[in-house]
Backbone bond lengths (Angstrom), bond angles and torsions (degrees), N, CA, C in turn:
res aa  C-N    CA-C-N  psi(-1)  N-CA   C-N-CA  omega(-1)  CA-C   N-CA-C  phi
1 X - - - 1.448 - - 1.528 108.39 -
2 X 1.332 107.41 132.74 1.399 110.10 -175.72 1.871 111.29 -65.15
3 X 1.468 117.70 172.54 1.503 104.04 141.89 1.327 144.49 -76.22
4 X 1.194 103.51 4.49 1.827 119.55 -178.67 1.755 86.67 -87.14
5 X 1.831 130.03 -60.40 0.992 113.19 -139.80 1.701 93.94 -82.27
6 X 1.608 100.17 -25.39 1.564 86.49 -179.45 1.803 127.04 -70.87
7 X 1.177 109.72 -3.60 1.641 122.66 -176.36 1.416 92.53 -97.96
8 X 1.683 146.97 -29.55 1.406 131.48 -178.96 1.793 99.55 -99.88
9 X 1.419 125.78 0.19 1.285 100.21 161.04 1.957 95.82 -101.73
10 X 0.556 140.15 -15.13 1.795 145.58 -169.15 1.557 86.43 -70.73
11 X 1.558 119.96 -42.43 1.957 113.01 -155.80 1.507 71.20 -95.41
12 X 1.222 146.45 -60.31 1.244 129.82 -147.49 1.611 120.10 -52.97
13 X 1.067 100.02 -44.85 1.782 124.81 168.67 1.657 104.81 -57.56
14 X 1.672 123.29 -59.56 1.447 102.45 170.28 1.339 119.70 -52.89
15 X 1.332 123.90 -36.13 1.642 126.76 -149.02 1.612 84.93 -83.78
16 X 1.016 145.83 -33.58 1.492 147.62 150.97 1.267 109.22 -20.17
17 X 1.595 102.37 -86.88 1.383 107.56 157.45 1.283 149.33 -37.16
18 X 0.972 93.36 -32.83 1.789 99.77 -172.20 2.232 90.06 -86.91
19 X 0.743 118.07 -48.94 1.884 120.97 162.49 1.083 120.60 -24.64
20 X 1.382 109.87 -55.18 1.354 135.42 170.51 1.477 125.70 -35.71
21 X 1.625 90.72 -78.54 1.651 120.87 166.15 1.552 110.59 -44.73
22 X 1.165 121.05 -58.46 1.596 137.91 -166.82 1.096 101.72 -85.03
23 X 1.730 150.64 9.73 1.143 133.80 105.75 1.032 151.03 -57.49
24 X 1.453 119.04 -34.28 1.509 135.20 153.59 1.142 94.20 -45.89
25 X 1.472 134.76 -80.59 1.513 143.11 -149.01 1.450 100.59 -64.68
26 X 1.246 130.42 -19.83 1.334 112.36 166.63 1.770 86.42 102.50
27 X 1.299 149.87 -47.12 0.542 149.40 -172.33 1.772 139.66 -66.09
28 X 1.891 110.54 138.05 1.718 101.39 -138.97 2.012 89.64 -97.08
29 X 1.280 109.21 108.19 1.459 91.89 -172.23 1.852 109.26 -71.52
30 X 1.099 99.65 28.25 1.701 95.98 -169.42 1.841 87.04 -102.39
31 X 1.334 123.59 -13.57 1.509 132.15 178.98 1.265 120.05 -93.37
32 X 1.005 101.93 112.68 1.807 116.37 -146.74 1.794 84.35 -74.65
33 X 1.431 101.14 -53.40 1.515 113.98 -172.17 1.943 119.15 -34.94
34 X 1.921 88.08 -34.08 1.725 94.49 -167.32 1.544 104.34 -95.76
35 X 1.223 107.68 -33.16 1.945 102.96 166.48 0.654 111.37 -67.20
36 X 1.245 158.68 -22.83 1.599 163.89 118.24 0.946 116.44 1.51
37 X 1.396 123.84 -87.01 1.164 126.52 160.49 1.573 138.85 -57.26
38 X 1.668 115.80 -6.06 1.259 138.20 173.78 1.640 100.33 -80.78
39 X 1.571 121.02 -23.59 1.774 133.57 -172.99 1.362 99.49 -103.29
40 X 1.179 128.97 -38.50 1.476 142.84 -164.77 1.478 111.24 -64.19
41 X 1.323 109.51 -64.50 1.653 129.46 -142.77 1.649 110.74 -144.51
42 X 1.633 105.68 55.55 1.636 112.31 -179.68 1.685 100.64 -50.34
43 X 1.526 124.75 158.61 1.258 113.45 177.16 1.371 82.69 -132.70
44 X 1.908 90.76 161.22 1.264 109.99 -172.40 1.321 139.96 -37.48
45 X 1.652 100.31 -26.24 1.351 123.47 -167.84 1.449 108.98 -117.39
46 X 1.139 125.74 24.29 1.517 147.40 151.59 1.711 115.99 -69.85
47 X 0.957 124.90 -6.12 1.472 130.57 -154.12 1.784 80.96 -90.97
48 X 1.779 105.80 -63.88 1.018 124.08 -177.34 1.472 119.27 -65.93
49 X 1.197 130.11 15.24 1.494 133.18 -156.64 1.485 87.06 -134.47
50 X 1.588 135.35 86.47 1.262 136.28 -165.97 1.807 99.88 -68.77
51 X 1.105 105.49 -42.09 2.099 112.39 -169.29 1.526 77.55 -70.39
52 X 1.269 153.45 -56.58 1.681 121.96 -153.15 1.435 106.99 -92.68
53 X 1.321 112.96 -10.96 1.171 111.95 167.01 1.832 120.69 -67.11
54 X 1.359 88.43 -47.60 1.632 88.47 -165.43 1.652 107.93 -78.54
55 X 1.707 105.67 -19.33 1.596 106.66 170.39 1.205 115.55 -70.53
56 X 1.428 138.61 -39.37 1.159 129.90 169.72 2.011 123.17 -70.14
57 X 1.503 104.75 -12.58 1.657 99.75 155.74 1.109 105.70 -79.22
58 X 1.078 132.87 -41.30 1.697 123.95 -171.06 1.380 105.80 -83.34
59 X 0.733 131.21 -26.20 2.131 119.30 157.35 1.355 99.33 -59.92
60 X 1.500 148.41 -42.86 0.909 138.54 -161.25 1.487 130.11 -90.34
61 X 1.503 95.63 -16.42 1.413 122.81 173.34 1.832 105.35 -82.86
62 X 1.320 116.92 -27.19 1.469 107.83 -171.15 1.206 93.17 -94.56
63 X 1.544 138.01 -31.30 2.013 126.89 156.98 1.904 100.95 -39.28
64 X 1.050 117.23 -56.16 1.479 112.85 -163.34 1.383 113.68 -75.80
65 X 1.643 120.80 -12.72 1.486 131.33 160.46 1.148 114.31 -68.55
66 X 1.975 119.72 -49.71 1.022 109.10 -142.91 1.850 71.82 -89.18
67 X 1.199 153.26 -23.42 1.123 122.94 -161.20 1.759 128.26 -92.07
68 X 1.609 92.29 1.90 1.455 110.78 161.95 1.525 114.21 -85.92
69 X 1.223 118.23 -28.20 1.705 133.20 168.90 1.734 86.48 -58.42
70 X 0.999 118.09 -70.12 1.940 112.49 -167.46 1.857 115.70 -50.38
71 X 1.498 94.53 -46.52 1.507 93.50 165.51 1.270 123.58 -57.64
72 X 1.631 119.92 -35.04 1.315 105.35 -176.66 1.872 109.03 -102.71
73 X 1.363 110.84 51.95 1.437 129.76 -163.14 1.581 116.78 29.31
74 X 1.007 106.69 45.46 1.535 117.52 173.47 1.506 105.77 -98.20
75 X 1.269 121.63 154.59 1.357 128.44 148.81 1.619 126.83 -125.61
76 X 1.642 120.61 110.80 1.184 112.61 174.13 1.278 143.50 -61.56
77 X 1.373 131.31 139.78 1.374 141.02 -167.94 1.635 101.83 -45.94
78 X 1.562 122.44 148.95 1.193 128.98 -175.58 1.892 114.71 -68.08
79 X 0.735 126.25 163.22 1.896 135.01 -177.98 1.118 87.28 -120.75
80 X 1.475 134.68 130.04 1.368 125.20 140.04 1.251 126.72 31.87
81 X 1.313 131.04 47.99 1.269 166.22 168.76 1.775 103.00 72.52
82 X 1.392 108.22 18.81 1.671 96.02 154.07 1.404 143.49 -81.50
C-alpha cells in the first residue's frame, strides 16, 4: 500500500468517525463556525460528554494527518468544504 492510499483510507475512517461523533453532538461539521468553536472553547462539562469529547480528538487528529500529508507533498481530500 502506497502512502497516498494509506493517508485516504486512515482520513476516510476518521471522516467516518468524526460523522458519527457530530451526530450525537448535534453538531453540523459542514459549519465551519461550530467546529470552531467545538476546537476553540472545550466547556467544562465536555470532559464528561464522551461523543464531544472524542469528536473534537478526531478533528484534531485529521489537522495532524492532513499536515503530515503536506510534509510529505501530499494534499488531503476536502471534509465538508474544509
Amino acid at each position: 500500500m502506497s502512502a497516498l492510499e494509506h493517508y485516504d483510507d486512515e482520513l476516510a475512517r476518521l471522516d467516518r468517525e468524526m460523522a458519527y461523533y457530530a451526530a450525537i453532538c448535534g453538531v453540523d461539521l459542514s459549519d465551519h463556525e461550530a467546529v470552531e468553536e467545538c476546537l476553540r472553547h472545550p466547556q467544562d462539562n465536555w470532559p464528561e460528554d464522551k461523543a464531544r469529547e472524542s469528536l473534537r480528538g478526531l478533528i484534531l487528529l485529521r489537522v495532524k494527518i492532513e499536515g503530515e500529508m503536506l510534509d510529505d507533498g501530499q494534499v488531503a481530500k476536502d471534509f465538508n468544504g474544509w
